[in-house]
C-alpha positions in Angstrom: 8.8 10.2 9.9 8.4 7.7 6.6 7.0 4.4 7.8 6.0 1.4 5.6 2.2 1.0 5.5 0.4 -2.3 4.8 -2.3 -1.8 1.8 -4.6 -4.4 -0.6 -3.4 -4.5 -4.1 -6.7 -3.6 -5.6 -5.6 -3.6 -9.6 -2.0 -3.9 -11.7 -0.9 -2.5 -15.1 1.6 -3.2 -16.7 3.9 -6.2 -17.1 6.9 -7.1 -15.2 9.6 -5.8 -14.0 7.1 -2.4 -14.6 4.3 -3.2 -12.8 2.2 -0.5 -10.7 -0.6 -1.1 -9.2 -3.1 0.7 -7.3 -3.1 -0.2 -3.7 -6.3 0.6 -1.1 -5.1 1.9 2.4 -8.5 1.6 4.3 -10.7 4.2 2.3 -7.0 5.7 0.6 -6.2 4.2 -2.5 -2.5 5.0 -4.1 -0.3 4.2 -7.2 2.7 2.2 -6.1 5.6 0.8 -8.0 5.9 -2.7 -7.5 9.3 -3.4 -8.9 10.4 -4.9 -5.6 7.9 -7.7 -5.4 7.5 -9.1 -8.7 5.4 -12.0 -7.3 2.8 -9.5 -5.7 -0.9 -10.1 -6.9 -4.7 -8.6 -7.1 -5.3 -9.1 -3.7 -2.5 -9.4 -1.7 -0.9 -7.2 1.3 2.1 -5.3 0.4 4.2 -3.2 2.8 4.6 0.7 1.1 7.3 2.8 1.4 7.6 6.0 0.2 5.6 4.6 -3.4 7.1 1.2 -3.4 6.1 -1.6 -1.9 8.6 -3.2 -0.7 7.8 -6.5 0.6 4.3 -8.9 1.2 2.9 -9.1 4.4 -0.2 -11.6 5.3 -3.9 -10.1 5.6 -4.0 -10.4 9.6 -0.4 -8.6 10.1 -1.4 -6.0 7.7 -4.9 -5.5 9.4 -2.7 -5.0 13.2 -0.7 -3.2 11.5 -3.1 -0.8 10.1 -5.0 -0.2 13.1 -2.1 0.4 15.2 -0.8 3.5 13.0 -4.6 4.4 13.2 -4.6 4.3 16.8 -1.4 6.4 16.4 -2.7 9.1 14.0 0.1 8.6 11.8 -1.7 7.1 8.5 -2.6 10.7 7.5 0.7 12.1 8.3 2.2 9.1 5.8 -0.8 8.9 3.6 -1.3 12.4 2.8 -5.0 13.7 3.0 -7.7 12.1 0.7 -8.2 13.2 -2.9 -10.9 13.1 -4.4 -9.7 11.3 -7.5 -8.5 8.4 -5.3 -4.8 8.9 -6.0 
């Protein structure tokens, strides 16, 4: 199963339309392509999708969100285990 999974944009490189940015999933933190929401920030909530995030989301959906696929046991299925590099 691929679900979309709501993370914090924590930092961006690179200038648009090839931004990436590294986005924190609880204590997770990910590269993800951010050419579908140019207007994303440091900061905000972005919906993931298989490395893309793929639209904004405010911080209190993203939080319910989160905790529901918690509840579930499915960020770790979608999330991969932890490394220890962060990425």
């Amino acid at each position: 199963m691929c679900l979309a999974i709501p993370g914090k944009i924590i930092e961006i490189q690179g200038e648009v339309p090839l931004r990436a940015a590294r986005v924190q999933f609880g204590g997770i933190v990910r590269q993800v392509s951010l050419d579908f929401v140019p207007e994303a920030g440091v900061g905000d909530y972005v919906m993931v999708h298989v490395g893309f995030a793929i639209s904004l989301v405010d911080a209190v959906e993203a939080e319910r969100t989160y905790k529901l696929l918690q509840e579930m046991d499915l960020l770790e299925q979608e999330l991969g285990p932890v490394s220890t590099d962060g990425l």
